[in-house]
C-alpha positions as a printed NumPy array, in Angstrom:
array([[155.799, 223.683,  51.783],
       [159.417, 224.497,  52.619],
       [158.936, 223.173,  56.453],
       [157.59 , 220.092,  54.853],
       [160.798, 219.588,  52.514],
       [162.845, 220.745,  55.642],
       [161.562, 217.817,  57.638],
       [161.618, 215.329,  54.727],
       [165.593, 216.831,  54.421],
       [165.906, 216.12 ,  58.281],
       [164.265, 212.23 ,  58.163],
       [166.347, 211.258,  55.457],
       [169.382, 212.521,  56.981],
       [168.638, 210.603,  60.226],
       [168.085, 207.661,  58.352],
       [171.84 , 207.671,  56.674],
       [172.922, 208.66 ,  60.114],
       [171.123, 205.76 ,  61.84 ],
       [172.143, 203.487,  58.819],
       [175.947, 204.46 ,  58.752],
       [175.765, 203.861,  62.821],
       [174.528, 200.143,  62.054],
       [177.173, 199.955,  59.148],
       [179.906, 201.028,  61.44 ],
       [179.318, 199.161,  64.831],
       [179.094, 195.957,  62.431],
       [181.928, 196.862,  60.834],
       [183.582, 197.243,  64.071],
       [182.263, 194.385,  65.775],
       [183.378, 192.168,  62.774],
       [186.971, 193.755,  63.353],
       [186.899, 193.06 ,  67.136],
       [185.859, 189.194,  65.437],
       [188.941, 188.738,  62.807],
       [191.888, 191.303,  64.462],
       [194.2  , 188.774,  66.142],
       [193.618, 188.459,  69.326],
       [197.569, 187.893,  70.205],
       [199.859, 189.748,  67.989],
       [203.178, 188.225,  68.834],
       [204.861, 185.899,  65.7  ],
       [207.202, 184.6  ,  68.776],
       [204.784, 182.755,  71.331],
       [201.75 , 180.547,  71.49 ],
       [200.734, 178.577,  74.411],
       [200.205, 175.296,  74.094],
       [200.447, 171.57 ,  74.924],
       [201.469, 168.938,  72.498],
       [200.502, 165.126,  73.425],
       [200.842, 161.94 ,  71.076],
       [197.528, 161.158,  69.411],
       [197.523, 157.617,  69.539],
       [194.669, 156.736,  68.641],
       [195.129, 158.433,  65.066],
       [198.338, 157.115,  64.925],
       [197.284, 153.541,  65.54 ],
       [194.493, 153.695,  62.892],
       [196.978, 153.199,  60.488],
       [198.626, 150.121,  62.045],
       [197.153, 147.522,  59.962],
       [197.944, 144.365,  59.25 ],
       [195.961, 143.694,  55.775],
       [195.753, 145.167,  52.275],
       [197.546, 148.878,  52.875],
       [199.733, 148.509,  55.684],
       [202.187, 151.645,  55.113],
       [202.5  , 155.009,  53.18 ],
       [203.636, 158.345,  53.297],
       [202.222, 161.702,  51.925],
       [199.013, 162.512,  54.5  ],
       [197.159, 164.96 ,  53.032],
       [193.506, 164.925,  54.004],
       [191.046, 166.584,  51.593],
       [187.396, 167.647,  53.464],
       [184.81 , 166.456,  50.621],
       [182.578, 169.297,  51.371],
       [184.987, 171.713,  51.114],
       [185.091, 172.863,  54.793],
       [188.854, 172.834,  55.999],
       [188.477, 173.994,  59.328],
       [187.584, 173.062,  63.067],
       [183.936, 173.863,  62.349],
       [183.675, 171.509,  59.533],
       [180.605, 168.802,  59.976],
       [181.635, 166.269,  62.222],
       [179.874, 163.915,  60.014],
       [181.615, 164.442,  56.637],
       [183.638, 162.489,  54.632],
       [187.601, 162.791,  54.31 ],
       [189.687, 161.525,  51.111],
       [193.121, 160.944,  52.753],
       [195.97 , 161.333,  49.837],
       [198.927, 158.87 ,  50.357],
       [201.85 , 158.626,  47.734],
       [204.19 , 155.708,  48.304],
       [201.637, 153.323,  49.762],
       [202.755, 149.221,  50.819],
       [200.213, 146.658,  50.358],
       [200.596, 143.572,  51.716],
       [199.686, 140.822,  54.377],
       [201.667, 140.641,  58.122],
       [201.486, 137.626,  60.695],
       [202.564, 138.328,  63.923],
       [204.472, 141.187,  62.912],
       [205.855, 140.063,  59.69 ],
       [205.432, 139.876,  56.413],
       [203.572, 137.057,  55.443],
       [204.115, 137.059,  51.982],
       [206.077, 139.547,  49.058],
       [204.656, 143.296,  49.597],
       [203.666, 145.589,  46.96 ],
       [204.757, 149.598,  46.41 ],
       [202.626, 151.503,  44.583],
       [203.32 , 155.21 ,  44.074],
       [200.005, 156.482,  45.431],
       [196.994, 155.462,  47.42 ],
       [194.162, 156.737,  49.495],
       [191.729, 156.102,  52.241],
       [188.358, 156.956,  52.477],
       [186.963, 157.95 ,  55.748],
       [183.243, 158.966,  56.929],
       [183.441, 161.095,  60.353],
       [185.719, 162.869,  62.157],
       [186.8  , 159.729,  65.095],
       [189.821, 157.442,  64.553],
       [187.735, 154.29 ,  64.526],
       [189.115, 151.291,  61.921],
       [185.196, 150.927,  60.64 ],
       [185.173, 154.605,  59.688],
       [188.324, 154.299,  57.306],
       [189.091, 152.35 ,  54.007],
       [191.628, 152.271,  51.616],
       [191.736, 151.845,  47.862],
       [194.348, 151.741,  44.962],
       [193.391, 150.482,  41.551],
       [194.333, 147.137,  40.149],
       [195.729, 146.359,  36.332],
       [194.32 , 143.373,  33.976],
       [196.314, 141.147,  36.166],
       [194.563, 142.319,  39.459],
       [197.51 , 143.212,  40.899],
       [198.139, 146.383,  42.94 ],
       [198.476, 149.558,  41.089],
       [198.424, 153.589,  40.927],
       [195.084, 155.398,  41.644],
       [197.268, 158.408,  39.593],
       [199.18 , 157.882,  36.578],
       [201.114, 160.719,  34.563],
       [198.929, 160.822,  31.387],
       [199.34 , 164.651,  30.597],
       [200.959, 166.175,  27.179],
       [204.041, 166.357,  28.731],
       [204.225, 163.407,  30.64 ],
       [206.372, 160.144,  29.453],
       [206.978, 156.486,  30.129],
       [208.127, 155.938,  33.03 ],
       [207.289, 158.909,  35.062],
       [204.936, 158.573,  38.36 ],
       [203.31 , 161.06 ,  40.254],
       [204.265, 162.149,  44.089],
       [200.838, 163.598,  45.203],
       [200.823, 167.092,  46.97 ],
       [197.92 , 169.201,  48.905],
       [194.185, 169.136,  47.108],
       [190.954, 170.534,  48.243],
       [186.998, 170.234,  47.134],
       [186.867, 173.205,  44.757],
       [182.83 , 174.697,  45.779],
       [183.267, 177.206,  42.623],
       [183.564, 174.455,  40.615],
       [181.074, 171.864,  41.617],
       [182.65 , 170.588,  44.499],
       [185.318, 168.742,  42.101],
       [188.711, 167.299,  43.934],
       [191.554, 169.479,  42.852],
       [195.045, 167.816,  43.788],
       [198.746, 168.617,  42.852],
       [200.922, 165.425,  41.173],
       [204.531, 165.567,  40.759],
       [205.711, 164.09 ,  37.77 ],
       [209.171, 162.093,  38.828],
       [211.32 , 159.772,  37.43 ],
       [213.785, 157.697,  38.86 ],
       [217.423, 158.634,  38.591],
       [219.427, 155.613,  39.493],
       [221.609, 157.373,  42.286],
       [222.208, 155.963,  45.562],
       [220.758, 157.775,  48.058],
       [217.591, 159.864,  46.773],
       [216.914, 157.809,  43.519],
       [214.444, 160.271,  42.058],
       [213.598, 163.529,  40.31 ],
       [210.69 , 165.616,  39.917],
       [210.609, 166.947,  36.053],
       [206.957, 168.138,  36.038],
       [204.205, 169.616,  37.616],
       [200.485, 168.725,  37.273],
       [196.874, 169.088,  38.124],
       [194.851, 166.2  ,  39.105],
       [190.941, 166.783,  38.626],
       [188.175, 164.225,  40.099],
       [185.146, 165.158,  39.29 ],
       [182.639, 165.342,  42.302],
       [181.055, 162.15 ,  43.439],
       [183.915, 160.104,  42.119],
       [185.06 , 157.115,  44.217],
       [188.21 , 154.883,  43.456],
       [189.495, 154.261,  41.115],
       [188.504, 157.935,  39.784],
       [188.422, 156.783,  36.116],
       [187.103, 159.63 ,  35.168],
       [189.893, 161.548,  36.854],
       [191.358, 164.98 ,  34.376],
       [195.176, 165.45 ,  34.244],
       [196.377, 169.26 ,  33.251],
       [200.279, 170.615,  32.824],
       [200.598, 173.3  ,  35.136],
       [203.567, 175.741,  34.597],
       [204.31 , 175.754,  38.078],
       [207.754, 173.595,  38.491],
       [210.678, 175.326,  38.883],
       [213.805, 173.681,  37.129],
       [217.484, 174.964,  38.05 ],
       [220.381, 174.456,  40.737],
       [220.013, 172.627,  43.477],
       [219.393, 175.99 ,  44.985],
       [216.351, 177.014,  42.871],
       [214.678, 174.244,  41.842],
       [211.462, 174.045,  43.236],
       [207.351, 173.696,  42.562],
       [204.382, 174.477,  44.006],
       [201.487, 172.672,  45.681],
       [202.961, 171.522,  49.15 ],
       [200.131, 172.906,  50.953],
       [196.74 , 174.823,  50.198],
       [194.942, 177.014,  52.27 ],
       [191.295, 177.888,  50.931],
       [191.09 , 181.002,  52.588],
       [187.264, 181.49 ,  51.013],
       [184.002, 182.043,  53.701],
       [182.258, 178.748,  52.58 ],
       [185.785, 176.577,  53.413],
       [185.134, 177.962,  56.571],
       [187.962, 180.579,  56.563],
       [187.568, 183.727,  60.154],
       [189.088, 186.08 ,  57.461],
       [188.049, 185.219,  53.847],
       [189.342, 187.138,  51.337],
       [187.842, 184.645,  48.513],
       [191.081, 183.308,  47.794],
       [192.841, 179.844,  47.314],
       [196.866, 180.408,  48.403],
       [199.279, 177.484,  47.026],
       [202.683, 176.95 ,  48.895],
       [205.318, 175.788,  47.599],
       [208.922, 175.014,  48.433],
       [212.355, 175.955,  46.719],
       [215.673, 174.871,  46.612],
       [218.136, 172.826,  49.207],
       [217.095, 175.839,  51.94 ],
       [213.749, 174.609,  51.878],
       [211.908, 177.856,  51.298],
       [208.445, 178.376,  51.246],
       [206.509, 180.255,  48.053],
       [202.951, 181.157,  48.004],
       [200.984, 181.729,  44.733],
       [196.981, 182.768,  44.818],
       [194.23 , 182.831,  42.662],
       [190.441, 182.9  ,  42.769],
       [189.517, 178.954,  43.312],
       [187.169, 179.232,  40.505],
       [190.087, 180.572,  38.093],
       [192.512, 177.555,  38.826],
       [192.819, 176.094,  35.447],
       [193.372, 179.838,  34.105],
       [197.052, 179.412,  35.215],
       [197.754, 183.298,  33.676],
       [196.086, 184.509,  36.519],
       [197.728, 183.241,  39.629],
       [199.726, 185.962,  41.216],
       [203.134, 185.16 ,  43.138],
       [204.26 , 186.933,  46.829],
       [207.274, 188.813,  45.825],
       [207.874, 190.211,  49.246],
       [205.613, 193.525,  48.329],
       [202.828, 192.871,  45.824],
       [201.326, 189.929,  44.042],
       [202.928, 189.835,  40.324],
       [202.592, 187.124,  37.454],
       [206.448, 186.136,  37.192],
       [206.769, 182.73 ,  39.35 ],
       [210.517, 183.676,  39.145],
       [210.386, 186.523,  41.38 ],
       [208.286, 185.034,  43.877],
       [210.199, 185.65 ,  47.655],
       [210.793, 183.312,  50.229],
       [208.759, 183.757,  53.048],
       [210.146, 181.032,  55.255],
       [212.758, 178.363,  55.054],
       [214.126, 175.496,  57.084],
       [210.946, 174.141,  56.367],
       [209.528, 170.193,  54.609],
       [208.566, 169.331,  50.777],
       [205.086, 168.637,  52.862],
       [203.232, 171.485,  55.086],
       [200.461, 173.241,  56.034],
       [199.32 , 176.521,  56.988],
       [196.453, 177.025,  58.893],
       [194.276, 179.759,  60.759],
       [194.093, 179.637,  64.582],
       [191.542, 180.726,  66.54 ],
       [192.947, 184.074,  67.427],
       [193.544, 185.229,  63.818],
       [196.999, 184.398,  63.193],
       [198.168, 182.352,  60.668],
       [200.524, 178.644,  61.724],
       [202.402, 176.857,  58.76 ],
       [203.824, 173.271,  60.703],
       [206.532, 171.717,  59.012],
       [208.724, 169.131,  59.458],
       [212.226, 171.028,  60.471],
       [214.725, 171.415,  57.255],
       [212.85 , 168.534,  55.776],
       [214.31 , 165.554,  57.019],
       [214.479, 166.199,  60.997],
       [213.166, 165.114,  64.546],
       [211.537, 168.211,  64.96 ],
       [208.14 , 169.131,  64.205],
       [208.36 , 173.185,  63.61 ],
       [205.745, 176.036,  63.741],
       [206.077, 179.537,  62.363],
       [202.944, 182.182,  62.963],
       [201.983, 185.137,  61.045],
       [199.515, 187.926,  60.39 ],
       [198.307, 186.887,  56.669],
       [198.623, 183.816,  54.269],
       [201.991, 185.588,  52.559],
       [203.706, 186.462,  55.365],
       [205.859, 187.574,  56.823],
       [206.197, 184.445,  59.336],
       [207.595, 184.482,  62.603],
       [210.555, 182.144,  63.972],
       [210.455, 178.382,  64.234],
       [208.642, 177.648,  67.296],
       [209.399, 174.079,  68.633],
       [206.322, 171.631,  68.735],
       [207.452, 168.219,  69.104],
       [210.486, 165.501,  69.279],
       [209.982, 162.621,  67.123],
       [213.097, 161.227,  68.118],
       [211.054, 158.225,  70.256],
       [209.873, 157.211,  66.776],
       [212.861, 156.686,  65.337],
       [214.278, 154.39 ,  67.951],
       [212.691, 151.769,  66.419],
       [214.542, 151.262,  63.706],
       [218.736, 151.988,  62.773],
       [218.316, 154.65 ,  60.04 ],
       [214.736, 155.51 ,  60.665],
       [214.337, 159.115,  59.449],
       [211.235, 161.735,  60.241],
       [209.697, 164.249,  57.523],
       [207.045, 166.537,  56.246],
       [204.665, 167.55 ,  59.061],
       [201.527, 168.977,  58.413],
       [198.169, 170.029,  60.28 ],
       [195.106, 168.612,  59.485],
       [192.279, 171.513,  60.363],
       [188.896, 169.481,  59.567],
       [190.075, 166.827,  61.714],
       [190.848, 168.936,  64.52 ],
       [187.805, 170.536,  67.481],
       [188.011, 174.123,  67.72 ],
       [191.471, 174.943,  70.164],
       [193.424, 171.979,  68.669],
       [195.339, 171.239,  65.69 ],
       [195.695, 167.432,  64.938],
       [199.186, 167.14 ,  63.524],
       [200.871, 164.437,  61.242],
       [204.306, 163.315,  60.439],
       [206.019, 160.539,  58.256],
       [208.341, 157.941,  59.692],
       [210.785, 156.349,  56.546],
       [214.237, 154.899,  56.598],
       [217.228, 155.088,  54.378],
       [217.658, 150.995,  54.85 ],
       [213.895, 150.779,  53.678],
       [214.048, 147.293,  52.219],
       [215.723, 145.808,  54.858],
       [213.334, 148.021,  57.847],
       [210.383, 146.469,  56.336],
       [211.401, 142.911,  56.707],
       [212.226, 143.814,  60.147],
       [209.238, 145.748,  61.085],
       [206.824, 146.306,  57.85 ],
       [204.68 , 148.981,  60.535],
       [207.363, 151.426,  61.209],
       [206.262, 153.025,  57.042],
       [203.225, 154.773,  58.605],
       [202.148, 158.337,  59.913],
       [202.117, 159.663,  63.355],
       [200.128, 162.004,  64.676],
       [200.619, 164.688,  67.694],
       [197.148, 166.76 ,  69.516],
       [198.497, 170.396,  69.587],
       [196.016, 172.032,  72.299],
       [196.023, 176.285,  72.175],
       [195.697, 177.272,  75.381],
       [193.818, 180.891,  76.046]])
């Protein structure tokens, strides 16, 4: 009897010995997967090439002809390189021109609204993949697809559209940040943000999104010119059904403070978005609740960004350099918060602003489910301080760019 419970002892221990074996050469495998496979936060090797093609997709002529903004949304949630090359895009714009142009003028008065978007289906810059959409008042004429309609919101204000993504904890829905602004009256930058808001549209919605939720967010940041600030300049879904090579099930919300330009991040479970007590804020050591104390973890950087995962585990946040600049910036690190690296220099926009006298460049951002695996397709706004007067000249210049950044191994 005792040899038999000696031998039953001795099977059951080789079992938990053969099982913890399995459990630890996953475990290591799936470290050798995720560990970065370059550790520096001061060198990638690359190439960087104009992507005309996506840039020329939004040369048009009819309807939407210009807009800034460019964030691009991944309906199924997937916001990588490995995303289904078959899936539909919604493309976020916020001051959007619509209009007619003959022979490379404007054929008749324009129209600004404050937002826009195009719908695309695929992955290829082709024109009969893309469309674009606004909504329309009793009159028919041009109008907002988002219009401050929240508690807090007033006459008058319009909405500046940050990063959004396909929430999959919550049925897929659209998620996307609006900043409430008004307009100030001053010379040079005639507006003001006073408010900061969520923009629901619920899954399966197509323009006009009348069915579209509005939510106050506590998540603007009023003070000096040297604190002000609000979140939702870029989102990384850093979950394992977006698609994320190191999920820790979390959504991570950028945003940027003050005239240094420097870069927050917030995070919270996507499914616990609307349960804004819950979001936690980078203070340079832990995640706490006080927004206040949240640390900078890069500056010099655009109102617009993005931060991505490469291929070799480390983290890339492209920006547009100290907002308004020729220079399309890249800083890499070893997690979502940080700490990032230097500003590594991508691209020159300066050819683009030749075309114009006070042509200006601004808020850069990657675009991960548009990109194959190895690349990052990269976008950039072209404006003007003369804008009136550009437009008559050349109504195209108002459009995005875009740059092919290829990782080499």
């Amino acid at each position: 009897m005792k040899k038999q419970r000696h031998a039953f002892l001795d099977l059951n221990v080789t079992l938990l010995l053969i099982m913890l074996a399995i459990f630890i050469s996953c475990s290591n495998s799936n470290e050798k997967r995720l560990a970065p496979k370059n550790t520096s936060l001061t060198e990638l090797k690359f190439t960087v090439r104009e992507a005309d093609s996506w840039s020329n997709l939004f040369k048009r002529t009819s309807g939407w002809f210009g807009g800034d903004g460019i964030f691009t949304i991944p309906l199924n949630g997937i916001d990588s390189s490995e995303s289904d090359s078959a899936g539909e895009t919604l493309v976020l714009f916020s001051d959007s021109l619509i209009g007619e142009i003959n022979n490379g003028k404007l054929d008749s008065p324009f129209v600004m609204v404050n937002n826009s978007v195009a719908w695309m289906e695929g992955h290829e810059p082709g024109k009969s993949n893309i469309s674009f959409h606004w909504a329309e008042n009793e009159k028919n004429a041009p109008q907002s697809l988002f219009i401050p309609n929240t508690p807090n919101s007033k006459p008058g204000e319009y909405f500046w559209l940050g990063d959004g993504f396909a929430n999959q904890e919550k049925n897929n829905d659209i998620y996307l940040f609006g900043y409430r602004v008004i307009t100030t009256g001053e010379e040079a930058f005639n507006f003001k943000e006073v408010g900061n808001a969520l923009i629901v549209i619920p899954s399966g919605s197509k323009p006009p999104f009348k069915s579209q939720r509005q939510l106050d967010t506590p998540f603007y940041i009023e003070g000096t010119p040297e604190s002000t600030g609000s979140f939702g300049a870029a989102i990384l879904v850093n979950t394992k059904d977006a698609g994320a090579f190191s999920p820790d099930g979390y959504l991570y919300v950028y945003g940027v403070r003050g005239q240094r330009k420097e870069v927050m991040v917030a995070r919270v479970k996507p499914g616990d978005i609307e349960k804004f007590h819950l979001w936690r804020f980078w203070d340079g050591a832990d995640w706490q609740s006080d927004m206040h104390k949240a640390a900078s973890i890069a500056d010099r950087a655009s109102n617009e960004l993005s931060v991505s995962q490469l291929g070799d585990g480390r983290y890339a946040m492209i920006f547009q350099m100290d907002g308004i600049a020729s220079t399309v910036g890249m800083r890499l690190s070893h997690s979502p918060e940080g700490p990032f690296g230097p500003i590594i220099t991508i691209w020159d926009a300066s050819a683009d602003l030749s075309e114009g006298k006070q042509l200006i460049s601004y808020n850069a951002k990657a675009h991960p489910n548009l990109s194959k695996p190895g690349e990052l397709l990269i976008s950039y706004n072209i404006n003007s301080f003369d804008f009136f007067a550009d437009v008559e000249e050349s109504p195209n210049f108002y459009r995005p760019r875009f740059i092919l950044l290829e990782i080499e191994e």
